[in-house]
Each structure stands twice: as C-alpha cells, then as structure tokens.
N, C-alpha and C positions, 0 to 999 in steps of 0.2 A: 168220140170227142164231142162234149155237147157245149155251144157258144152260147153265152147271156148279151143282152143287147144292154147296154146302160142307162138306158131309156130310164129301166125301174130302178136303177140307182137316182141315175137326176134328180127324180121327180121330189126323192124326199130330201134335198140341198136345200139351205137356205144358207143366210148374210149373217156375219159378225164382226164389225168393225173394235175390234179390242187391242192393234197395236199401238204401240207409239210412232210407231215408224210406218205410213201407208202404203203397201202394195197394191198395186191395177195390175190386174192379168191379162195379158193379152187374147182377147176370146179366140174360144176355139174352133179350130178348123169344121170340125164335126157339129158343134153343137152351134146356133145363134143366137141362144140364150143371152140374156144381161152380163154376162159375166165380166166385161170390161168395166162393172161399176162396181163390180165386188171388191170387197176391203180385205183381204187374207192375211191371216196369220196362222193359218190351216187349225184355226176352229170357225165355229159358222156360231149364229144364234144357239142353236143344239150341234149336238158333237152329229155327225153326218154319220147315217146310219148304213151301214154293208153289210150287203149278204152273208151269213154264217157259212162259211166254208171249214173243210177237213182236210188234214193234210200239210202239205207244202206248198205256200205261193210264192209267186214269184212275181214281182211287180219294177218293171224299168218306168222311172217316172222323166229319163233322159238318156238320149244317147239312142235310142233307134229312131229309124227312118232320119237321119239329119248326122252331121260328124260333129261331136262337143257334146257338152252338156253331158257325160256320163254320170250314169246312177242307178244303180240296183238294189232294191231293197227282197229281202227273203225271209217272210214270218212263217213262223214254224208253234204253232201252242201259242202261247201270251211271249214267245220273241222275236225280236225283228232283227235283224244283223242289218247294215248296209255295207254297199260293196261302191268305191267311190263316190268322188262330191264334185263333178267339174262344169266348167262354164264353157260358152264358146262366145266366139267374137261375132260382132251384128254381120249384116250384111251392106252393101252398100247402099242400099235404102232406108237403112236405118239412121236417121241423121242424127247426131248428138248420141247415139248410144255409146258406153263405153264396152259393157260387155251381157253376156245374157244367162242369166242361172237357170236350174231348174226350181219349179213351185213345187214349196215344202210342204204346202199344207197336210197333206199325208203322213208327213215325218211329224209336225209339229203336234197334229190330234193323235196322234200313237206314240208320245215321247217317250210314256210311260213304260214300253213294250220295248224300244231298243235298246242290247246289250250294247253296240259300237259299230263303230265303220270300220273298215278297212280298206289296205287300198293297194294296186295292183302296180301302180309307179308315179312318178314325180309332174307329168304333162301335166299343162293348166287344164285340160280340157280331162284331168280324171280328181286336179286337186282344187282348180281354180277358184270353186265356191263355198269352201270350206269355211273361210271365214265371214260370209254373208247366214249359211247357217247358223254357226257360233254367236252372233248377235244376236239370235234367238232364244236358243238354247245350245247345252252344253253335252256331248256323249265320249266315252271312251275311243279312244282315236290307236288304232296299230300302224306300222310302218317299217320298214328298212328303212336303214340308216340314211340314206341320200334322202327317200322322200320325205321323211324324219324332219333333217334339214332343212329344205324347200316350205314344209308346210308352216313349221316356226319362223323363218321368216316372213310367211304371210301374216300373223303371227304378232309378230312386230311391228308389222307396216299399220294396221288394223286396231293396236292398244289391245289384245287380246292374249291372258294367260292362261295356259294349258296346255297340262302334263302331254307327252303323246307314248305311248310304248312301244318300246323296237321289237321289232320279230326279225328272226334270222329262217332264213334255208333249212327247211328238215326240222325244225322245231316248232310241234304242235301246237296251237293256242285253242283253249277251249273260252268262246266267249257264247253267254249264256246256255241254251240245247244246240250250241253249234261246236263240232268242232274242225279247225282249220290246219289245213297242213301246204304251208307256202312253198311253192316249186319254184325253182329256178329255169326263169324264160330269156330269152332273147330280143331284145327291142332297141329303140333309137338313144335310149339311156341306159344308166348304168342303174342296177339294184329293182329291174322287172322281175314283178311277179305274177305266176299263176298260182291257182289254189283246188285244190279238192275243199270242197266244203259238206260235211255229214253232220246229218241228224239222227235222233236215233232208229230212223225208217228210212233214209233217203241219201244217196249220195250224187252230189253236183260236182260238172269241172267248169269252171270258168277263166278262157284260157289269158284270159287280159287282152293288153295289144301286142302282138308278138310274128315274131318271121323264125323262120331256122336258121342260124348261122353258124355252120360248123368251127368258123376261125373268129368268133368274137376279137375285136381290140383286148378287152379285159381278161381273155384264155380262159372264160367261165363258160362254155355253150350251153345250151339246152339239155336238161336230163332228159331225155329220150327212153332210158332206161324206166326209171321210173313212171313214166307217164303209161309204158307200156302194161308195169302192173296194176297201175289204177284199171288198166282197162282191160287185163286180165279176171282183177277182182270183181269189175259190174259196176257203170257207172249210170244210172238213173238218165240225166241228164246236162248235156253238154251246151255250155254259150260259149260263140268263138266268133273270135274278130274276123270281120265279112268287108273290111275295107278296100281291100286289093284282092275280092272275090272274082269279080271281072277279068283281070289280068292272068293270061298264062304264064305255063311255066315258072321258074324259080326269084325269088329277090337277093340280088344280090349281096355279097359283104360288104360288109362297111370296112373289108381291109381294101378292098378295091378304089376305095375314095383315097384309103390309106396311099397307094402305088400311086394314083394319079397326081394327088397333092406333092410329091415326091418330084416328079414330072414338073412339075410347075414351077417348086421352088430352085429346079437346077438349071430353068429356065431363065430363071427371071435375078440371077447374080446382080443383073446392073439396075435394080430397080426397087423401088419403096414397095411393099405388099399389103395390101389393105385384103382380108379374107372377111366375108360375113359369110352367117351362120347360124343356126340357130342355139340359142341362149345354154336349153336344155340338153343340148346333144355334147354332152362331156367329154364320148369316146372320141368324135372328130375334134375338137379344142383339144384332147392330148396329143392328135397327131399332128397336128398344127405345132403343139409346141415341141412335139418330140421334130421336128422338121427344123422348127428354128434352133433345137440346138444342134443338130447336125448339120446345117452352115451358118453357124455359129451368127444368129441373128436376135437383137433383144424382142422382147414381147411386150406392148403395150393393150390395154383391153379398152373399149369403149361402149356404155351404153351400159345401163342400169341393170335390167337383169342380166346383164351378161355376165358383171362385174358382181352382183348379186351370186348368181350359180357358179360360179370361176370359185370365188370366195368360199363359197357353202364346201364345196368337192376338193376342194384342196384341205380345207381344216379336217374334211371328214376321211381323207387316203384316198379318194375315188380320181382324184388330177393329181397327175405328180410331177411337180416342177421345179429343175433344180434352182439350187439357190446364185440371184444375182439374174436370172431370164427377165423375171418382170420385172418392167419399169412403169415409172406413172405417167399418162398419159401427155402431160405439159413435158416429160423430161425429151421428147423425141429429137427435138430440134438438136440435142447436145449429141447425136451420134451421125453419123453419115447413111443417108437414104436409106443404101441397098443392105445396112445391116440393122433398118426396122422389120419387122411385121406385127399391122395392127388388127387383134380381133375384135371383131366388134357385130351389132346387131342391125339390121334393116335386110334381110335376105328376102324380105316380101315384100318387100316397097313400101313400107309401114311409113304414115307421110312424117312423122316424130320423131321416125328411128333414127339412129347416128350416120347410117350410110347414108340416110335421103339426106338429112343434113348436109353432111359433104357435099355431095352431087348438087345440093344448091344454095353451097357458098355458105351455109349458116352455121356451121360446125365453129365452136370456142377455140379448139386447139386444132383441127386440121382441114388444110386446104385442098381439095385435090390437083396435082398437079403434072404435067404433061411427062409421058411415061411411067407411071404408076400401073403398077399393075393389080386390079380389082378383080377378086373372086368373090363371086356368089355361090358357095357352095352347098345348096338348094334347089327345088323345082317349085315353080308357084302352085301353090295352094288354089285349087280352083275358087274362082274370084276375083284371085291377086294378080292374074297375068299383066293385065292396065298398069297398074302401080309400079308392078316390076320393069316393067320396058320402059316406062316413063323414066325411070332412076337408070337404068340402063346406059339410056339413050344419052340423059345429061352427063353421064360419067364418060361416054365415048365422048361428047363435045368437048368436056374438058381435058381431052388428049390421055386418059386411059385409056389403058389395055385391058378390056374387060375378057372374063373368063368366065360362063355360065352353062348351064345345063346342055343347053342347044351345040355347044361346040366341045364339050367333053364330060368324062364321067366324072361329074364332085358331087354327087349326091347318089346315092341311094335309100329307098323306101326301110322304115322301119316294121313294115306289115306283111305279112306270108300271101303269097301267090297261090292259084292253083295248087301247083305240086306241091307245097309244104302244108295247105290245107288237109289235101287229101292225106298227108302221110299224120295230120291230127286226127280226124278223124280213124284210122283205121287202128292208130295206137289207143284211143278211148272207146272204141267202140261204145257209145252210147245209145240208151233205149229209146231216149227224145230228143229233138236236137232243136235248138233256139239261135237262130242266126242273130248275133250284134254288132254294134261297132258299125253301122255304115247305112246311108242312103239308102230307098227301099226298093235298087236297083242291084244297091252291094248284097242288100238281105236275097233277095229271090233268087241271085246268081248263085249264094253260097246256100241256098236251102235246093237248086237243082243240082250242086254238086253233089251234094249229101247222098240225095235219092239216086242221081249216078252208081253212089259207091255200096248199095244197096238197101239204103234205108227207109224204110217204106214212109211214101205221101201223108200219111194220117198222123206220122210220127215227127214230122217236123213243123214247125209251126211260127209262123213271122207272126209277130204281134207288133204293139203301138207302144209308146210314151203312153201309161194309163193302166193300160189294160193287163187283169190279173189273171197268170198262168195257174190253176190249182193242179195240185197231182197227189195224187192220194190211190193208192192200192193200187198203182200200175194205170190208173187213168187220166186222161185229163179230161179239164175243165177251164175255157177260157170267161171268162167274164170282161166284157168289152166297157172302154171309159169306166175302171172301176174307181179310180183315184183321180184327182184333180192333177194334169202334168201340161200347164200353159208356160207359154216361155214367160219370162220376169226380164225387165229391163230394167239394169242400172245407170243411169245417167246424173254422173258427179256424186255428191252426195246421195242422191235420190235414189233407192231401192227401189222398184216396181211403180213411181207414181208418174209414169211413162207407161201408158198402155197405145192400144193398137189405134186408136182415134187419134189421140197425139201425132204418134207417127207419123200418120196418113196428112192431121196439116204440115207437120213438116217437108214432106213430101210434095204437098203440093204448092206452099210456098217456094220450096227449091226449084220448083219446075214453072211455075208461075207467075211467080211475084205478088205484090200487094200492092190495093190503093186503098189508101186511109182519107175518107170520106169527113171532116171537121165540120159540125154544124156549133152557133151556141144561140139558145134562148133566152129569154127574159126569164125570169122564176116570176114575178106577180103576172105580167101583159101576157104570157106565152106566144108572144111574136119571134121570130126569127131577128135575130140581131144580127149575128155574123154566119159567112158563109153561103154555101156548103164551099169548104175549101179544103182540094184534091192534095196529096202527098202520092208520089210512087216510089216503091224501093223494093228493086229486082226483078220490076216489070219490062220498062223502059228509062232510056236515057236521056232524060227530061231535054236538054240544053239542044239534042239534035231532033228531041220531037215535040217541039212545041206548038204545035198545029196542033195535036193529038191531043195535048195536054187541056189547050184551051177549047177546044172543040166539048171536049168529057164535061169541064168545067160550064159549059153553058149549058150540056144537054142535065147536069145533077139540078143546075139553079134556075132550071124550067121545070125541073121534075119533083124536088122536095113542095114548092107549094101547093101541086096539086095533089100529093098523098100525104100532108101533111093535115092531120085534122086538131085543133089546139085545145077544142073539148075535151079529146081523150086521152088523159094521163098516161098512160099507156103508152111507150114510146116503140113497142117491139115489132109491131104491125109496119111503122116507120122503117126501121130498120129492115125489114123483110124483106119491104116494098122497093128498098132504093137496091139493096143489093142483087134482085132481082130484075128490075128495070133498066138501074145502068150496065148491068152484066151484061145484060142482052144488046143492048146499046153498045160497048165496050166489043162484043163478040163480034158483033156485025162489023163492025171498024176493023177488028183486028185478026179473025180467028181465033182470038185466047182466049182464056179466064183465068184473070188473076182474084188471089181473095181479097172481097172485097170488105171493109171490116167499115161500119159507119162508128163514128163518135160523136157524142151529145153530149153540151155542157151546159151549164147552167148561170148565168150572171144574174 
C-alpha cells in the first residue's frame, strides 16, 4: 500500500472568489495555510490540479474521525456517484453557529462527472445538507420513500425544486458506470438502507448506519440472507458503521423500548404524559401511539420537526394512526389530564426545543404541572449531558415525574455493537475494509475488530475527511489531503462567512468581555476633543465596580497622550499601542483580558 503526502497536491492550490454567496473555511487542522481567507465555491483561480489516478477512489469529504457531516463520494472513469449529504450540529464553542456542512469544493470542480447522490436514510446528519449543496448546483437525487419525504421538505423550507427518484428494496439502479442494489438494513428509522455498489471491475458494500434487529417494530429485519451472498460472491471492499465499535456485546430492540413504554403508560393512569423523543425515530412515535390507543388516550404532537416527520410518515404509510387519536395541540385543555399524551421534541436539552420550553415556563400552549409525568425517551448525545440535566432538573422542580435513561430502559442505540459487527463482517467477507461513521477511536476499535476476525493489518485502512482511497487491480493507493474537506459554518442566512477566526473572537468575547475604548478628534487641529471614554459589556458590572472603572478611565487618559502622535495620519499604531498598554494595565488589576476594541471619530 503506497501513501501520497498532499504536500504536492497543496502546493499547486490557488484562490477563486466567484460566488455570490461567500464561503470562509475553517482552516485546517493539518495544514496552516491561508485557508481561512479563501473564498470557495470549489473552483479556485484554475481548476485544482490531482494526481492522475487508475481505478476506484474513494474519497469521504465528511463523516470520519467526527459523528455528522456524512459524505462519500466514489469516482470511477469520468464518474463520480455520491453516497449522502449530512450536516452536524456545532459544538458548544461554537457560538452563533447554527449547524455545520461539509466543503464542496470537490463536488462543485467535478460537477461535471457526477451521475447523483444517493442516500442510505433520512437522519440530518446523512440528509441535512442537501439543500445548502442545491444552492449551488443541481444532481440527480435517489431515495426511499420516507427519505424521499424528509428531503422534499427541506425542500420546501429552502424555495428549492427538484425531482427526487424513489428506489425500492431489490431493485437495481444503474446511475452512470455504477450500478446499485439497495438492501434492506435495520436502524433508528424506518426505510434504512445498505447498498452493494459495482463497477465494472469493482464491487463495494456500504453498510449505512445500522444494528441487527431480529424483531424490528416495522416486522422488516435485516436480509441476512442476502448479504451472505454478496459475500459469497467477493466483495472488494467493505465501509461500516464504527459508532458503537467500542461497545460489547449486542444493541438491543427497539421492541424493548416497545415493553418498557407499556410499563409506563400502565403506570401512570392518573396523570398527563409529556414523552420526548427524537423527531426522526417513527418506530418509537408508533409505539407511543400505538400505547395511547390501548388506554385509550388522545395524541397531541409538539415541536416543528416533530410535527414535520409525524406529518411526512403518516401521508407516506410509515405511522399509522387511527382516525380521531390526534388532536391539536391548543385542543388539550378540552379533555381530562390522564387521557392526554404529548409528543413532542427537546430529548437533548436543545435550549428551543418544546420540552426546554415547558421546563421554563415559555411553552404557548403547555404548562408543566405538579404530577405530570415526563419521559425522555433518549441518552444524551455526548455533549448534551449539561443541557439535559439542566431541563431535567427544572422539570423535577416543577413537581414532575420525570422518567429518563438512568432509571429505566426508553431508549436504545440505533447502531451495531461488537457482536452484530462481527457477524457483518464475516457475512461480507471483504478484501479491504474502511472503518466509518465514527470518532477516530470508534474507527481504530472497529478496524482492531476486523484484524481480530482475521483480516490482515495492510488491508484495513482508517483514513481522513480528504483523503483519496485508490484501488485498482487489487491494490491500494492512499493519497493523503487529496480534496479540500474543512468544516463550513452556517450562521443565519450566512453560508461559511463564519470561519475559524470569528469563532475564536466569539469565544473569547463569551469568556471575557469587552471594553470599548471612545476617543474623538478634531479633523483640521488633530487634537483630542473628547475622551478616551471606557464602555464594558460582559466584562464587569459596572454599578458595583466603579473604582475599577474609573481607575482604567484615568490610566487610558494618561496613556492616549503620550502614544498619541497627531503628525501621523495613521491611527493603527494608536490603536495597537492602547490596546496593549491598557491590557496590560487591565491584567495587572484583574487577571483578565477582555477585548479591548478602541474607537476614533472624527468632528
């Protein structure tokens, strides 16, 4: 296996600022390049030149070493398939972000080469950024019908039209020199899929995100059968989800949420039922409703996508609910407590979402109130623990009964453990194996199982966001940073004009504070007229430190005159000098550093 360092890709990169819409990429971990001033719309001044490769690559510009952001792309001759489009949500240092893509520019300089995407299921984090691509350009889109659904409402939400084509189970689509045969997989929604994907030299499996579940809610499990002849017939190479690579032993059913939720509801006769949950997980929303018709209780939904997916899966047969169950969310008050149950979204502590709502009083239509009984029917998302016990905590103060992870089974993992790994693995038997889907703790866990189950060290291979797998005549070839794969940040309208400098004042504003330093001059005399006169906000609280205040204030209006020189036009050396000076000044007073930003005006 011989590795390329990107080094001699970089070097021949250059700048193209041609969109309408400006992208800042957040530079890269590897590289320290400029790259946080580049303008992307994944063409550059010349189109960026790559090494001439043979064969099959395979290039993830999202979704390894990190969880979100999936994206696969697989060129084969002059075409390129992609295999999802998903975003993931910032982290808590990301302030103001709303959510984060993967960079296209690889997609966008080779539009010309791809047949279409496809896509494995309905999560944001496989479909989320579809319509962020779509304002670029346009490609042929596949789906099952649920994710079908989902992505057209983004769709909608976005002004954007375009066809998508369903693919079913066992019916082959040949898109460009690919052709695809979608299997039926098992996961936290309904209408997952895996794929055999063949060229005419090469055949891949890519298992999606997936668990075994012999007793699906939906009574559709895993072809097992067939996966065994893919691997019968010789599978090149295999990607599989490395999420719950870590984790032994089995993940359990989701009929077991089924049994416990049962449990709950036979509990709780004398009381209002508030369940959250997540949005996308249909199978548990049927069993919730199938729960409230058997103690015959109405159904109210709350929260956008909830009401969004509820909506999508009911029109499409995937939720089946009989008629007269839901009612509308204002209508609750007209029935008696213990014969509501409301579903709704915040299962992570999301500070927007309709539960945190509740939990602090802000909710339109519902109050929480003393003996309710609240389920979380989820595990926090590592990250989300804070957020969740916060909302927790306020729901026990308001005299719920809260019901969550820690004290009983309402959730299980949509992802395969150990043992259903290994029993993928030994049904594909593949020649190469590509660990995805997970931190690069989840990857090296599931690339030791692999070698475990006897596949040799040279044949497994963890790679990056970037960098392109080739394989051509039974060999590989990694070429390292071959694609540009920087995370992209959307904040409000703004597409990527949030890059990693921003962030970092944000950051250090939220951790610091600011003093806004007010000077104004003359424009003919260049004398100082007013000022320097201090502003702080999110430093300190002015009213109980006003020693502090005026203290800063004498040490600025001792310190502007003597770096202030009125010869030189040039105000930036000014600025340098004060923010420096009083900084240090400011440090010594306090231990801190807030930013310190000077202002000059002119009269």
């Amino acid at each position: 296996m011989k590795i390329f360092d990107g080094n001699e890709i970089k070097e021949k990169k250059k700048v193209k600022a041609t969109r309408s819409v400006k992208l800042i990429k957040k530079p890269s971990k590897k590289n320290n390049s400029k790259s946080n001033n580049n303008l992307i719309k994944g063409q550059n001044d010349k189109p960026r030149e790559y090494p001439k490769t043979h064969g099959l690559k395979i290039l993830p510009i999202g979704g390894l070493k990190e969880i979100g952001k999936n994206m696969t792309l697989f060129e084969y001759e002059d075409d390129i398939l992609i295999l999802d489009c998903g975003m993931s949500f910032p982290d808590e240092g990301m302030h103001g972000i709303d959510v984060v893509i993967p960079d296209f520019s690889y997609v966008l300089e080779n539009k010309k080469k791809i047949k279409g995407i496809i896509f494995t299921h309905g999560h944001e984090d496989h479909i989320g950024a579809v319509p962020y691509l779509f304002k670029q350009a346009s490609f042929p889109l596949y789906a099952t019908h649920l994710t079908k659904g989902l992505i057209e409402n983004k769709f909608v939400e976005h002004g954007i039209k375009k066809e998508i084509t369903p693919i079913k189970v066992g019916q082959k689509v040949r898109v460009g020199k690919f052709v695809i045969d979608p299997i039926r997989i098992t996961h936290s929604i309904a209408d997952s899929l895996c794929f055999e994907i063949k060229t005419p030299e090469h055949t891949i499996f890519h298992t999606g995100d997936f668990k075994i579940d012999y007793t699906p809610i939906d009574g559709e499990p895993i072809d097992l059968a067939k996966l065994a002849m893919l691997g019968a017939k010789g599978v090149d190479i295999l990607l599989a989800d490395s999420t719950n690579a870590t984790r032994s032993g089995f993940t359990d059913s989701e009929q077991k949420v089924g049994q416990t939720m049962e449990r709950i509801f036979r509990s709780s006769k004398n009381s209002r039922m508030i369940i959250a949950t997540f949005a996308s997980n249909v199978h548990r929303v049927q069993k919730i409703i199938d729960n409230a018709v058997l103690f015959k209780r109405k159904v109210a939904i709350s929260g956008r996508s909830m009401v969004n997916v509820a909506s999508i899966a009911q029109k499409l047969g995937y939720l089946k609910v009989p008629e007269g169950i839901i009612i509308e969310l204002n209508e609750i008050h007209n029935f008696p407590k213990n014969k509501v149950v409301i579903i709704t979204t915040g299962s992570q502590g999301e500070p927007m979402s309709a539960l945190a709502r509740m939990a602090n009083s802000e909710h339109r239509d519902i109050e929480i109130e003393n003996g309710d009984v609240v389920v979380l029917s989820s595990t926090p998302v590592p990250g989300n623990e804070k957020a969740v016990s916060g909302v927790v905590d306020k729901l026990f103060e308001k005299g719920a009964n809260v019901i969550y992870s820690d004290i009983a089974d309402i959730h299980v993992s949509g992802h395969a453990c150990q043992e259903e790994l290994k029993l993928m693995h030994s049904l594909i038997k593949p020649k190469h194996f590509i660990p995805v889907h997970g931190e690069y703790r989840h990857l090296k866990a599931h690339a030791e199982l692999a070698e475990s189950l006897g596949l040799k060290k040279d044949k497994i291979h963890i790679i990056d966001n970037g960098d392109a797998l080739v394989y051509n005549k039974g060999k590989v070839q990694i070429y390292k940073d071959y694609a540009s794969a920087e995370d992209i940040y959307v904040d409000g309208l703004g597409i990527g004009d949030v890059g990693n400098i921003v962030i970092k004042e944000r950051q250090k504003l939220a951790t610091s504070g600011l003093i806004l330093v007010a000077i104004t001059f003359d424009k003919k005399t260049k004398k100082i007229l007013a000022g320097p006169n201090l502003m702080s906000k999110g430093f300190i609280y002015v009213k109980e430190n006003e020693e502090l205040m005026n203290d800063m204030r004498r040490e600025a209006k001792k310190l502007v005159p003597l770096l202030y020189d009125p010869s030189n036009e040039d105000l930036s050396a000014l600025k340098d000098n004060i923010i420096r000076k009083l900084g240090s000044y400011i440090y010594t007073r306090t231990k801190r550093n807030p930013v310190i930003i000077p202002v000059f005006m002119h009269s």
